[in-house]
C-alpha positions as CSV (number, residue, x, y, z in Angstrom):
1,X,105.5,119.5,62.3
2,X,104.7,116.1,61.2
3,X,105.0,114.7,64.4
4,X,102.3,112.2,65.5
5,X,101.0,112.5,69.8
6,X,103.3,109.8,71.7
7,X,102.2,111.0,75.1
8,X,101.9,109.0,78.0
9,X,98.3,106.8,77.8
10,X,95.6,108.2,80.2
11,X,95.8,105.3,82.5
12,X,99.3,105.5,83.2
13,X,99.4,109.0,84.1
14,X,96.0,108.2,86.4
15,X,98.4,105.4,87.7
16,X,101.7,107.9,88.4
17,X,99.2,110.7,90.0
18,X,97.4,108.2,92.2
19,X,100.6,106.6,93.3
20,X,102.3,109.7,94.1
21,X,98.9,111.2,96.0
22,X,99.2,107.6,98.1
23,X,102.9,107.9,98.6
24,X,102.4,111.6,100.1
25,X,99.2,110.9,101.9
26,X,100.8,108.1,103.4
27,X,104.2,109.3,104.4
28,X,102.4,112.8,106.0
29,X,100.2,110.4,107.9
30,X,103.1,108.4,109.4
31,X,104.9,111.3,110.1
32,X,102.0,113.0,112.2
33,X,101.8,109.4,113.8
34,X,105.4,109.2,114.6
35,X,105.8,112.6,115.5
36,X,102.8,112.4,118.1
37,X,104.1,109.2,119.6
38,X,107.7,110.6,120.2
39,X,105.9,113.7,121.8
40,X,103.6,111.5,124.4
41,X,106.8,109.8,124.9
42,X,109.4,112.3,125.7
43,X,107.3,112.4,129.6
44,X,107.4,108.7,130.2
45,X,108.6,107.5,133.1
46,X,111.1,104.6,133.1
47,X,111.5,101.2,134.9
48,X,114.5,98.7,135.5
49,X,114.0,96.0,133.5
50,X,116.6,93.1,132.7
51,X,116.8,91.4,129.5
52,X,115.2,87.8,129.0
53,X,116.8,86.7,125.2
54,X,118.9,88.5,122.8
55,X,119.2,87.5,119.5
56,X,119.1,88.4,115.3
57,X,116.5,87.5,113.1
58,X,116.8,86.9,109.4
59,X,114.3,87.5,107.0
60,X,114.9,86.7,103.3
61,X,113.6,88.6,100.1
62,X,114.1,88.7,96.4
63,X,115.0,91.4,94.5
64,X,113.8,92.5,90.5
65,X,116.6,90.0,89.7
66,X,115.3,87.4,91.8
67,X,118.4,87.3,94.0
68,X,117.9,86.5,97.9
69,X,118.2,89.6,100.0
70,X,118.7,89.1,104.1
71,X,117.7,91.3,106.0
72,X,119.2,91.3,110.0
73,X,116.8,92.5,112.5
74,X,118.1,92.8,116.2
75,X,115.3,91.0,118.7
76,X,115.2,91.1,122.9
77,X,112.2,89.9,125.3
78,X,112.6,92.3,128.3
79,X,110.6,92.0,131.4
80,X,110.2,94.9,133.8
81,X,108.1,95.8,136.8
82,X,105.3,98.7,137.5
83,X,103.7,99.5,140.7
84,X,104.5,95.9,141.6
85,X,102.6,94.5,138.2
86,X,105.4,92.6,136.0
87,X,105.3,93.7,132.3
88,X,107.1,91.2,129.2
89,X,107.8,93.1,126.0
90,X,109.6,92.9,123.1
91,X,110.0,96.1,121.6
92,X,112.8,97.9,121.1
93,X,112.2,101.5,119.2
94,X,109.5,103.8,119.8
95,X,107.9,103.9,116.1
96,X,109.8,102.2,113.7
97,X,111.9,98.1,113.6
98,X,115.5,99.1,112.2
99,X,116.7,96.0,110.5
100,X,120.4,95.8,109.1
101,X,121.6,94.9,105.6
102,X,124.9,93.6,107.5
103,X,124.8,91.1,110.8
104,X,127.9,93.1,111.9
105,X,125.7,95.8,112.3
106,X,122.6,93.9,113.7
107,X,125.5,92.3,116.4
108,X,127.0,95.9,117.6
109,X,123.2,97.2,118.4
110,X,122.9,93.8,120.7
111,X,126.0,94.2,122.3
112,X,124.3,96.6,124.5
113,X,121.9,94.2,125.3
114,X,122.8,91.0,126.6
115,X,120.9,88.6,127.7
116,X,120.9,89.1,131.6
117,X,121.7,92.7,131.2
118,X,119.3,95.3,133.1
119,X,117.9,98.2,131.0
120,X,116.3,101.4,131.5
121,X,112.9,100.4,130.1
122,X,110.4,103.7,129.0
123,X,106.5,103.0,129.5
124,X,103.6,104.4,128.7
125,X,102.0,105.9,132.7
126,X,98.2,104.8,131.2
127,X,99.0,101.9,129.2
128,X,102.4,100.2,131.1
129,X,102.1,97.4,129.0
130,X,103.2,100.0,125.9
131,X,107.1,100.1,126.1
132,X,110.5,100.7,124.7
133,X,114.0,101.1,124.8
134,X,115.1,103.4,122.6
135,X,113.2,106.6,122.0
136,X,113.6,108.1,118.8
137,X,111.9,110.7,116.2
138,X,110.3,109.5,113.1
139,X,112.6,107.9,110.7
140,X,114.3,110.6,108.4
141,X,113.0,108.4,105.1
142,X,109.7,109.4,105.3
143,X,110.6,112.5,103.6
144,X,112.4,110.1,100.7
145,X,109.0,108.9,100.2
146,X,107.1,112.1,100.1
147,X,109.7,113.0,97.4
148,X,108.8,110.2,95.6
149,X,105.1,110.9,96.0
150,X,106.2,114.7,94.3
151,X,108.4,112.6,91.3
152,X,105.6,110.3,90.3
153,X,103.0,113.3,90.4
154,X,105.2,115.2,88.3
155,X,105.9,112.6,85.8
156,X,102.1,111.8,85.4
157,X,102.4,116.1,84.6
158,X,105.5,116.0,82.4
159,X,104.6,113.2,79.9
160,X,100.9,114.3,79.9
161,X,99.7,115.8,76.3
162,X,100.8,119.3,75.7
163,X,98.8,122.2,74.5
164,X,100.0,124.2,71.5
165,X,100.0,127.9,71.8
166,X,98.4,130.4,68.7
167,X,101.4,132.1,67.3
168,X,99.6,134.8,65.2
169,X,96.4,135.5,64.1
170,X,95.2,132.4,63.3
171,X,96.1,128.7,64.3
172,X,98.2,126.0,62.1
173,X,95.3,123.9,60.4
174,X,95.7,119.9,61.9
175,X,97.2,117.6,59.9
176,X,95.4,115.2,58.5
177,X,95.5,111.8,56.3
178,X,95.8,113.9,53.3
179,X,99.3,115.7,54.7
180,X,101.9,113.5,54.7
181,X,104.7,113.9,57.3
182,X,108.1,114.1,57.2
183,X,110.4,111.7,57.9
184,X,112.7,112.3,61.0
185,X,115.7,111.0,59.6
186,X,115.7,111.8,55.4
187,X,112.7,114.5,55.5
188,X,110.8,112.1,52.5
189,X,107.1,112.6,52.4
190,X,105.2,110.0,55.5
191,X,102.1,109.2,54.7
192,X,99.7,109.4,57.7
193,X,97.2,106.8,59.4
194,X,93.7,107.3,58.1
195,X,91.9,109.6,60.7
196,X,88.6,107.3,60.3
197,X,90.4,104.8,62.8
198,X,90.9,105.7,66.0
199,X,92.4,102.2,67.3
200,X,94.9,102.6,63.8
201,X,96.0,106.0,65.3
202,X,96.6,104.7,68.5
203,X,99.1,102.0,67.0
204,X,100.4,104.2,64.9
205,X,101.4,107.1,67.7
206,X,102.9,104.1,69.6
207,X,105.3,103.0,66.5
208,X,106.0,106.0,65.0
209,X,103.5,105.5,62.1
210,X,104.6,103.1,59.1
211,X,108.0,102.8,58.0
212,X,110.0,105.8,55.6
213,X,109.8,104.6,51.9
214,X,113.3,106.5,50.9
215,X,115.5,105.7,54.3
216,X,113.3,102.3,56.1
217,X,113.3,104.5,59.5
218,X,111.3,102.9,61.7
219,X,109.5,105.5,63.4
220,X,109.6,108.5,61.2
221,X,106.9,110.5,62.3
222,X,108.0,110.0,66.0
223,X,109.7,113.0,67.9
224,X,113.1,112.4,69.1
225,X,112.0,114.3,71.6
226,X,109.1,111.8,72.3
227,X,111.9,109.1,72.7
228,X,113.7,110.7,75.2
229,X,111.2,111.3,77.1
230,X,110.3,107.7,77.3
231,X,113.6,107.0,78.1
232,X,114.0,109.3,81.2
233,X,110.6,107.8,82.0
234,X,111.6,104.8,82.2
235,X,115.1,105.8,83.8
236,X,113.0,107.6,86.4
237,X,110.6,104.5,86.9
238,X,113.3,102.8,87.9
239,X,115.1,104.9,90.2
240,X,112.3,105.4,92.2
241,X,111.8,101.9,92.8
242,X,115.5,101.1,93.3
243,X,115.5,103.8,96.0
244,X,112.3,102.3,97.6
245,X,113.9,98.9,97.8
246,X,116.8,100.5,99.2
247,X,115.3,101.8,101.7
248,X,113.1,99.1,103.2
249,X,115.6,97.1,103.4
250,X,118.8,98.7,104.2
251,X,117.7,102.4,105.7
């Protein structure tokens, strides 16, 4: 219909699929990981221990728009005691650190342990030296990022190149230099990039091919549907990555 292939380059959709494929691979790996640790661990013994120092830690980022983001993670030392053999640790969940996006939060998690305070402390029987305090299934974010895995597969799919379909008999003959366009906008004859020049074509599909003659559109030959898709792209690029920030360093 006049319309010149603004599809989404090769690369980029190689980039979205392998992305995605990490993202999944990843995230089911972790999950296996966590979920086998919180098995073994729901037959551990436990030990008194007594807590040795209680404190937050801060650790500082930057954001897309460069702003400073802290991040409040809750620390203890706790020292505990097997078979006679004294153990020092510092960890306080099974699988994953939970830090908090407000030191309110970060403060109410310590108030349960004091320094001084004893604990129920859980330890590996074969490795004592492998301990924690809270025993708790993998975090529920690692399906947020096998969903995101799905999205950036999908979008590599979505703005690949489409296929036409025969309706008919016989297939539409491919335009060429010789049949001029339409424009979008006034429907004036477009003329087309020569065919001889791959790199011109390339250009071209980007900007829509050269301006309209009759109404100066800009990109005449390109599909308003081609636009929105970039858009959404774009809209979904960066939802993705808002949620990601999100939840490493708030969730």
């Amino acid at each position: 219909m006049g319309e010149l292939d603004t599809s989404m380059p090769l690369w980029a959709r190689l980039l979205c699929y392998g992305l995605g494929l990490a993202l999944i691979a990843g995230s089911i790996a972790y999950f296996a990981w966590g979920s086998q640790r919180a098995s073994a661990a729901s037959d551990w013994p436990s030990a008194d221990g007594r807590i040795l120092s209680s404190y937050i830690e801060e650790q500082e980022s930057r954001d897309e728009d460069n702003e400073v983001i802290i991040t409040f993670y809750p620390r203890v030392t706790y020292r505990y005691f097997v078979a006679g053999n004294g153990f020092s640790s510092d960890a306080i969940r099974l699988i994953a650190d939970q830090g908090y996006a407000d030191s309110y939060d970060a403060e109410d998690f310590l108030s349960d342990y004091p320094e001084g305070a004893a604990v129920e402390v859980f330890y590996d029987p074969e490795n004592p030296g492998d301990s924690a305090l809270v025993l708790e299934s993998p975090p529920w974010w690692i399906f947020a990022v096998t969903l995101m895995g799905g999205v950036w597969i999908f979008a590599g799919w979505f703005f690949g190149p489409r296929r036409s379909k025969a309706r008919g008999p016989s297939m539409a003959a491919p335009a060429s230099a010789e049949t001029p366009g339409r424009c979008r906008s006034c429907g004036a004859p477009v003329e087309r990039p020569p065919l001889e020049d791959p790199a011109i074509i390339r250009r071209a599909s980007r900007r829509g091919g050269p301006p309209c003659p009759r109404c100066g559109e800009a990109r005449p030959l390109q599909s308003r549907r081609a636009e929105l898709s970039r858009l959404l792209f774009w809209i979904v690029f960066a939802a993705i990555w808002a949620v990601g920030l999100w939840l490493l360093f708030f969730a």
